[in-house]
C-alpha positions as CSV (number, residue, x, y, z in Angstrom):
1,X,99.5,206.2,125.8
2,X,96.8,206.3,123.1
3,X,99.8,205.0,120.4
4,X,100.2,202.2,122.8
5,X,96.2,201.6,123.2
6,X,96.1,201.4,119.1
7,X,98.9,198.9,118.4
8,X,97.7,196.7,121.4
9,X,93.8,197.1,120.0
10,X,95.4,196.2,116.5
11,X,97.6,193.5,117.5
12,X,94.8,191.9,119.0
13,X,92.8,192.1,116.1
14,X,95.5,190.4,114.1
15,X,95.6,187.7,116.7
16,X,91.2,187.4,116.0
17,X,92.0,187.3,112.3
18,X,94.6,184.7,112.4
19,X,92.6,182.4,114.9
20,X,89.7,183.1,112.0
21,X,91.8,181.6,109.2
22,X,93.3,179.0,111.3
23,X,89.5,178.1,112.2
24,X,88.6,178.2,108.5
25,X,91.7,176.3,107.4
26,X,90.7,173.6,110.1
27,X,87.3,173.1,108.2
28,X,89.0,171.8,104.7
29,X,86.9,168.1,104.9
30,X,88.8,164.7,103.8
31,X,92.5,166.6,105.1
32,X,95.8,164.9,106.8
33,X,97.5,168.2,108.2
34,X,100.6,166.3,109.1
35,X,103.4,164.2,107.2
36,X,103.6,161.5,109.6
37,X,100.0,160.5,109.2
38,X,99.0,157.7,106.2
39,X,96.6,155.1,105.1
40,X,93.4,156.8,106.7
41,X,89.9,154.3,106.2
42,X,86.7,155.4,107.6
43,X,84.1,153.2,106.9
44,X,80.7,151.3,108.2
45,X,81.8,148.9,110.9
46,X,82.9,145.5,109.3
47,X,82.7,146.4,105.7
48,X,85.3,148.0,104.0
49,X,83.7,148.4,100.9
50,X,81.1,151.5,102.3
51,X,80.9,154.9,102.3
52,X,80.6,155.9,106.2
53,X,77.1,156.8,106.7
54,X,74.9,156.9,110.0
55,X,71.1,156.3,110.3
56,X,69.8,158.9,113.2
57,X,68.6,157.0,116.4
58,X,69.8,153.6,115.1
59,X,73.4,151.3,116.1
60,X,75.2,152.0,113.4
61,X,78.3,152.4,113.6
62,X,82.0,153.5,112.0
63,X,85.0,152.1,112.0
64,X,88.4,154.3,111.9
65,X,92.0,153.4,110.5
66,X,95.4,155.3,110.6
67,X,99.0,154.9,110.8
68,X,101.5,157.1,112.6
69,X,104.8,157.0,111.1
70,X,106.5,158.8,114.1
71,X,106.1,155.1,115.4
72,X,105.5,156.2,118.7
73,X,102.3,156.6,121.3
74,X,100.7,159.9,121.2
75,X,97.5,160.8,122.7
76,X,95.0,161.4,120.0
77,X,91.1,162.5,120.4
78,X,88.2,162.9,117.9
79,X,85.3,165.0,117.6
80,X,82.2,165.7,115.4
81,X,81.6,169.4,113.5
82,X,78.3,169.4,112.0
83,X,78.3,171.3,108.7
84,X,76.1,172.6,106.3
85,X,75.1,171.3,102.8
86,X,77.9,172.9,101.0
87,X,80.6,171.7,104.1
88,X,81.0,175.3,105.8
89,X,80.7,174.8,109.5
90,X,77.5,175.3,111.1
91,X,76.9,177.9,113.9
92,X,75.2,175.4,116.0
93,X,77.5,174.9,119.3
94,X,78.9,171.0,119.8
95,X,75.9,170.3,122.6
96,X,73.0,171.6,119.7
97,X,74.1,168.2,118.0
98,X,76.4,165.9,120.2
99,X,74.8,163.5,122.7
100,X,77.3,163.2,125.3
101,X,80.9,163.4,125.6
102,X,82.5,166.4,123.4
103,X,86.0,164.5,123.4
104,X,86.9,161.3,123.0
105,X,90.2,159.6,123.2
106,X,91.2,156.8,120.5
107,X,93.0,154.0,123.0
108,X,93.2,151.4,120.8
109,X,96.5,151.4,119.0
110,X,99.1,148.6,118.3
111,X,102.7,148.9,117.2
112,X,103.5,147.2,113.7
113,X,105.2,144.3,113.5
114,X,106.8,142.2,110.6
115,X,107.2,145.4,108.9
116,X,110.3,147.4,107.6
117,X,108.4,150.7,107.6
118,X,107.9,151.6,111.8
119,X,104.4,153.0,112.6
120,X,101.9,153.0,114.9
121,X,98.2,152.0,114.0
122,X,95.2,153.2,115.9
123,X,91.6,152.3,115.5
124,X,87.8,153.5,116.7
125,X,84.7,152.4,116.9
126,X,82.0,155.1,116.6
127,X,79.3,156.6,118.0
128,X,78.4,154.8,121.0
129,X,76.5,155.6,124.0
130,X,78.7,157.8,125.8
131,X,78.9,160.4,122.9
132,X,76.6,160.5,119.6
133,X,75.2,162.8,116.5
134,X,71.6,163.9,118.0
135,X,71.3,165.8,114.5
136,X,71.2,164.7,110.6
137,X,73.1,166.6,108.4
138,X,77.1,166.1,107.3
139,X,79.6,165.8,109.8
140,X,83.1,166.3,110.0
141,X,85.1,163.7,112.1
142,X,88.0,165.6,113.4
143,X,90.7,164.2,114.7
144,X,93.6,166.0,117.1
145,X,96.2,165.5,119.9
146,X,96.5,166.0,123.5
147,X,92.7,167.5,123.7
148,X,93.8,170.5,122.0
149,X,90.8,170.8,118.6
150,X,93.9,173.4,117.5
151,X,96.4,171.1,117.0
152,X,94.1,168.7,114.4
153,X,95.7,166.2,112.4
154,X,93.3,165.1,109.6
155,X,89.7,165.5,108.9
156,X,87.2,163.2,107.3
157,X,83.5,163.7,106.1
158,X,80.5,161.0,107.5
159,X,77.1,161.2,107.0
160,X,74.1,161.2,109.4
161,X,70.9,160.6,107.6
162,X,67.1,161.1,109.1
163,X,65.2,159.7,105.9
164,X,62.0,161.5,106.2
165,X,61.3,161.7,102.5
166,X,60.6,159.5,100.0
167,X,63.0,159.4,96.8
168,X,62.7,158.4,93.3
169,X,65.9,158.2,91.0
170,X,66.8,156.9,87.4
171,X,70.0,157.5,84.9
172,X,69.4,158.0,81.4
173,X,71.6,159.5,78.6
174,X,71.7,163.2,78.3
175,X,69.3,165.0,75.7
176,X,72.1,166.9,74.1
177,X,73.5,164.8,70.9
178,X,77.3,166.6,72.3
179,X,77.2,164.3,75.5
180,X,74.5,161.1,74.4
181,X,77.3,158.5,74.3
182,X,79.8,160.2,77.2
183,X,77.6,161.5,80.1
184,X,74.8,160.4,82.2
185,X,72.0,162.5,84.1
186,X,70.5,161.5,87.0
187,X,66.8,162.1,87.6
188,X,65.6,162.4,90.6
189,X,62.1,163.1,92.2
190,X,61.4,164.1,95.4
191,X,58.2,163.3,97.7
192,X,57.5,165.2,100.7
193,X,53.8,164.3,101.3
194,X,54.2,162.0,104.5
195,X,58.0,163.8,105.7
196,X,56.1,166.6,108.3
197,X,58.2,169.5,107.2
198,X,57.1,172.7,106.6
199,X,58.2,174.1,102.8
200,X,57.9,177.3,102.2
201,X,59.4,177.7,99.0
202,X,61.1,175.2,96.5
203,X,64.5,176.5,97.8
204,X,64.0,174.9,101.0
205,X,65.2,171.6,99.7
206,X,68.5,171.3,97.9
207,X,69.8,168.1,96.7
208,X,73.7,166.4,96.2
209,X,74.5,163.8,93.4
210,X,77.3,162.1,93.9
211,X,79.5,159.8,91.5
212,X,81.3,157.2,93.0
213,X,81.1,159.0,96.5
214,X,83.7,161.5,95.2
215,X,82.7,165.1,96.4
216,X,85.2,166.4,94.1
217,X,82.7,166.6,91.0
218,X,79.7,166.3,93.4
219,X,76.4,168.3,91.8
220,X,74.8,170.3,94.1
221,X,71.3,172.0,92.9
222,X,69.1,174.2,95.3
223,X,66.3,174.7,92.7
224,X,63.3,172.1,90.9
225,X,63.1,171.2,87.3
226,X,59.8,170.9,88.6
227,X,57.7,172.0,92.0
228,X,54.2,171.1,92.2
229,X,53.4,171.3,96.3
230,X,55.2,167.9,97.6
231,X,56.7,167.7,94.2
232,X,60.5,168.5,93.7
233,X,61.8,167.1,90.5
234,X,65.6,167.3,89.2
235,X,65.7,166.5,85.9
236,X,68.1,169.4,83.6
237,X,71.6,168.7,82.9
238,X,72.9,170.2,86.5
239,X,72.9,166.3,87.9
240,X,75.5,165.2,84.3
241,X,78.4,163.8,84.6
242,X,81.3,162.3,82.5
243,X,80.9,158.5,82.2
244,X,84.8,157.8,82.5
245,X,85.5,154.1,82.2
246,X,86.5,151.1,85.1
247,X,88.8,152.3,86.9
248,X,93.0,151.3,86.6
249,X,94.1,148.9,89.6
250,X,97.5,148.2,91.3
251,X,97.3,144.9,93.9
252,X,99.8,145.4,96.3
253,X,97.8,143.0,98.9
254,X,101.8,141.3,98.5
255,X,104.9,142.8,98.5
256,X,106.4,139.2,98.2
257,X,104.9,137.6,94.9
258,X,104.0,139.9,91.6
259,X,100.5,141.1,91.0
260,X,99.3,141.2,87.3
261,X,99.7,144.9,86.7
262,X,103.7,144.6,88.7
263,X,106.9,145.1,86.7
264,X,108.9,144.8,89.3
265,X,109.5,144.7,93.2
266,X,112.9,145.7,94.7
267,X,113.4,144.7,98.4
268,X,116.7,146.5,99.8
269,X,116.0,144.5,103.4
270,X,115.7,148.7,104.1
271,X,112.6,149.8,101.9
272,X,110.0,148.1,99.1
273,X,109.8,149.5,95.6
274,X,107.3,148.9,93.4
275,X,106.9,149.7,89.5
276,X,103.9,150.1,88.4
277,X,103.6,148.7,84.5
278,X,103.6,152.0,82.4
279,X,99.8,152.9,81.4
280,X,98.9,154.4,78.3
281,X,95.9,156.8,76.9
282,X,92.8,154.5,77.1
283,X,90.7,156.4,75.1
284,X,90.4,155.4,71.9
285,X,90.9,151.7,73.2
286,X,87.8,149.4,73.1
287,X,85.3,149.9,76.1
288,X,84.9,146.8,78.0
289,X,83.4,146.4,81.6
290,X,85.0,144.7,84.1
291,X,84.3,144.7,88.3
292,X,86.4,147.7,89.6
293,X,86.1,149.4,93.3
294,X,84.8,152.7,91.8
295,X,88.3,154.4,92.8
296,X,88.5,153.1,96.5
297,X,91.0,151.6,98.5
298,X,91.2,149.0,100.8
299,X,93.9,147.3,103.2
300,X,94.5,144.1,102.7
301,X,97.0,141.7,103.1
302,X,97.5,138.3,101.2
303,X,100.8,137.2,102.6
304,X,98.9,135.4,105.8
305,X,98.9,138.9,107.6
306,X,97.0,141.2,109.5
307,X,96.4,144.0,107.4
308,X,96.3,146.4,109.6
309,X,99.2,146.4,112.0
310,X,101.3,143.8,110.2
311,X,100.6,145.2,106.5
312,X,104.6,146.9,104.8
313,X,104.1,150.1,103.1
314,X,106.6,150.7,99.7
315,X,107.6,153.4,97.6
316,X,105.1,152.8,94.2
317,X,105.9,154.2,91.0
318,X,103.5,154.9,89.0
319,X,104.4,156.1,85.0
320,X,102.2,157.3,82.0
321,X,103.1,157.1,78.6
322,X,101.4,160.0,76.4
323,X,100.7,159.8,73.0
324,X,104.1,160.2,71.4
325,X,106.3,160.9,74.3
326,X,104.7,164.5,74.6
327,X,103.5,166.3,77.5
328,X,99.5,167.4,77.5
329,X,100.0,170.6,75.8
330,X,98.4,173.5,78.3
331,X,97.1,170.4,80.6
332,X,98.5,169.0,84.1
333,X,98.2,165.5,84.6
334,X,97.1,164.2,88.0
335,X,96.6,160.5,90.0
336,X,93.0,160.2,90.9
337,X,91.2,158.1,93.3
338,X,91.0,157.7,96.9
339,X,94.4,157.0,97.1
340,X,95.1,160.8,96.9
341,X,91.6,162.2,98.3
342,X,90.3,162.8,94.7
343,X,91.8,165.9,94.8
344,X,93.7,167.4,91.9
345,X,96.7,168.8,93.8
346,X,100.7,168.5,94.4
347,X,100.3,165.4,95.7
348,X,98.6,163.9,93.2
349,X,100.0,165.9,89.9
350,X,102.6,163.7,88.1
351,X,106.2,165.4,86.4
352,X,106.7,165.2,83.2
353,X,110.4,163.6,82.4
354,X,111.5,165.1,79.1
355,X,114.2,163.0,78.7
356,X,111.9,159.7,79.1
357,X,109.1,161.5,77.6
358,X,106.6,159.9,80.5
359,X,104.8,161.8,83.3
360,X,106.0,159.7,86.9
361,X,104.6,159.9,89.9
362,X,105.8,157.8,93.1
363,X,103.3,157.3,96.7
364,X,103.9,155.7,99.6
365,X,101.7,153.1,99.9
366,X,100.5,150.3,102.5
367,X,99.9,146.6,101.4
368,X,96.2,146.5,100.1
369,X,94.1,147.0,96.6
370,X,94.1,150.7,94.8
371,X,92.4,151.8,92.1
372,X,93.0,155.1,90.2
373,X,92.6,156.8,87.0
374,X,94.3,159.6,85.4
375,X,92.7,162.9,84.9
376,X,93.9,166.3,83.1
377,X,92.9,169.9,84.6
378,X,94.1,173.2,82.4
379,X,97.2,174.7,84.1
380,X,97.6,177.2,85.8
381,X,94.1,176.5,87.3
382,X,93.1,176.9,90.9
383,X,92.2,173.8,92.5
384,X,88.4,173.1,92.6
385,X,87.8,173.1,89.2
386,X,86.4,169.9,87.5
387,X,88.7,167.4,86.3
388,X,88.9,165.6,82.9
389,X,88.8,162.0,81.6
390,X,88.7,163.0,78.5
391,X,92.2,163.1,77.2
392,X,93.2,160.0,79.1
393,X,90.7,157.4,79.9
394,X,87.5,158.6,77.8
395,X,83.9,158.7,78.1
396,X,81.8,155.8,77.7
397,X,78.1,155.9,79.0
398,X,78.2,152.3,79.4
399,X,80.6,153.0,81.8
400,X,79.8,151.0,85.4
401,X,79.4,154.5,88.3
402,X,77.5,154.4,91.8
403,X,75.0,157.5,92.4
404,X,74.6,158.8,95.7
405,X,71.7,161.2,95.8
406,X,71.2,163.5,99.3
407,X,68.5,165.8,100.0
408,X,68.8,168.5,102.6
409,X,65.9,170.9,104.2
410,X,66.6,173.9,106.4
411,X,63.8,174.9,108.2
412,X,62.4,178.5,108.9
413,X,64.7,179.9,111.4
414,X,67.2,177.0,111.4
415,X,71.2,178.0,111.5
416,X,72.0,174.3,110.1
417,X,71.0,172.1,107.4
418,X,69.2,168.7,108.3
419,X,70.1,165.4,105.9
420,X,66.4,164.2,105.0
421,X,67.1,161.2,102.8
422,X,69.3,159.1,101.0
423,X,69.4,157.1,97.7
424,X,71.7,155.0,96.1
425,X,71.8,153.6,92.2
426,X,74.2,152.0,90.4
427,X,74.2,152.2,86.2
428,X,74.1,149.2,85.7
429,X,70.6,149.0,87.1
430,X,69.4,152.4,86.3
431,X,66.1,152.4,88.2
């Protein structure tokens, strides 16, 4: 009988340790769980162009995209997790920081039509009065079926922002002689003299830099260059980055007529191809500016559609030509952008044909404009390690980036951290 007691005591810590790392798992921000999900926006209601982010107390609101392939009605919900600074959940409970309903269904959805690819596309609006964030701080929208939070689909980060303190940012070039004509630091001062928080120490703010909204190579620093009482200044290399250069495009807003960077468009009457011209190492190639989307992309449609519902998706190949047909000794080569969540993964890591000597990669893609870039990571690498243009675009500190800077304060006692301002820069107006 004791035998028994033991197996069914350890078989039900098994069960505790698997819900744990199922719970974990769930976290992972910016994350489609399932095949048949594509084309996921998230965005400030009516302009496609933003990064989704929420004043607290104010009508703003988000607007919500996706496609389900399985082409049929399912009953899908969303909810908020509040996390902390670095993303980990919170330990806050959903009523600590939800106004409101818990759970809300998504019943706006529309079948495509005029399309050879079947799907399903739903849309939300969000918050509204029936259920909202009460709390700053970074939130995860989480998105699931049938009411069940366990069986979650994809994931995407939003922001919820209580400016309280006043911020002062400015980009220079770097110090070091090494990164003067590749990198650029952001300097950033903090004010806390009319916020009404409580410091304690200069660890009780921590600030995130981010370029081009990509969390990917975001800088987080919980420590001052500088503290002198409501005086938090950021100003080593910790907040550097890698210029990179404008970002590469594909326009497939038509799958009818050719786009500039097109080689070719092959319509079965059963699926769309598209080849992508081949791109080359950029690198030792002129820098020039020219108006990119900062690796975003959008859905649109030019052949007198609605983009969302009545947008084709096609099979686009994308292939890169490396300096004399050889592979990147020691290097993987991956597709960057938000076309493949900026993350260096399968997904986005491109083969290397031996007998073409090219690296291919091919995504299924709806109608709209995409910008990427190419990026190299050492092999054999785990994934979370900082990517490189340096081997196939190059670094130019002229180069055209958006800065994001947030600064977060946990209070004395507090099990969460709060978002207490927000400033934005671009480098082509440093200041």
């Amino acid at each position: 009988m004791r035998s028994k007691a033991r197996n069914h005591i350890k078989f039900l810590l098994l069960i505790v340790v698997i819900h744990c790392c199922i719970t974990s798992f769930a976290q992972i921000p910016d994350q489609i769980y399932r095949p048949n999900i594509h084309s996921v926006k998230l965005f400030k209601y009516g302009d496609i162009y933003s990064y989704p982010i929420l004043m607290l107390n104010s009508g703003d609101q988000l607007e919500l995209h996706f496609d389900d392939l399985d082409a049929d009605v399912k009953s899908y919900y969303y909810t908020f997790q509040l996390c902390n600074a670095d993303w980990s959940p919170s330990s806050l409970q959903t009523f600590d920081y939800i106004q409101g309903f818990q759970q809300n269904r998504i019943g706006n959805y529309r079948y495509s039509s005029i399309a050879l690819t079947k799907y399903t596309h739903y849309q939300a609006v969000f918050p509204d009065r029936n259920s909202m964030p009460k709390r700053s701080g970074n939130y995860l929208l989480k998105v699931f079926r049938n009411n069940d939070t366990a069986d979650l689909y994809f994931t995407k980060r939003f922001l919820v922002v209580d400016n309280r303190v006043q911020i002062a940012a400015q980009i220079k070039q770097p110090f070091n002689s090494q990164y003067y004509l590749t990198d650029q630091r952001v300097e950033v001062v903090v004010s806390t003299a009319s916020a009404r928080i409580n410091t304690l120490s200069p660890q009780d703010l921590k600030i995130t830099v981010l370029q081009n909204n990509t969390w990917t190579t975001a800088a987080h620093v919980d420590r001052p260059t500088i503290y002198r009482g409501n005086y938090y200044e950021y100003s080593d290399d910790a907040t550097s980055f890698p210029s990179g250069r404008e970002w590469r495009w594909i326009d497939l807003r038509s799958v009818r007529l050719m786009s500039e960077r097109m080689q070719q468009i092959v319509d079965t009457g059963k699926r769309i191809d598209v080849f992508v011209k081949p791109d080359t190492e950029r690198k030792q190639q002129i820098y020039f500016y020219y108006h990119d989307l900062n690796g975003l992309f959008t859905i649109e449609n030019t052949d007198g559609n609605n983009p969302y519902w009545q947008s084709d998706y096609a099979w686009v190949h994308f292939t890169y030509v490396p300096p004399g047909n050889q592979a990147y000794g020691g290097k993987d080569l991956y597709l960057i952008g938000e076309l493949t969540n900026y993350l260096p993964n399968d997904y986005s890591k491109l083969e290397f044909n031996r007998e073409k000597g090219i690296y291919e990669k091919t995504l299924f893609l709806k109608q709209g404009y995409y910008n990427y870039s190419y990026v190299t990571l050492n092999a054999g690498k785990p994934v979370g390690n900082r990517f490189s243009f340096e081997n196939t675009e190059g670094n130019f500190t002229n180069t055209e980036n958006n800065y994001t800077i947030l600064v977060y304060f946990r209070p004395f006692g507090s099990r969460a951290d709060e978002l207490i301002g927000i400033t934005q820069l671009n480098s082509l107006n440093p200041r």
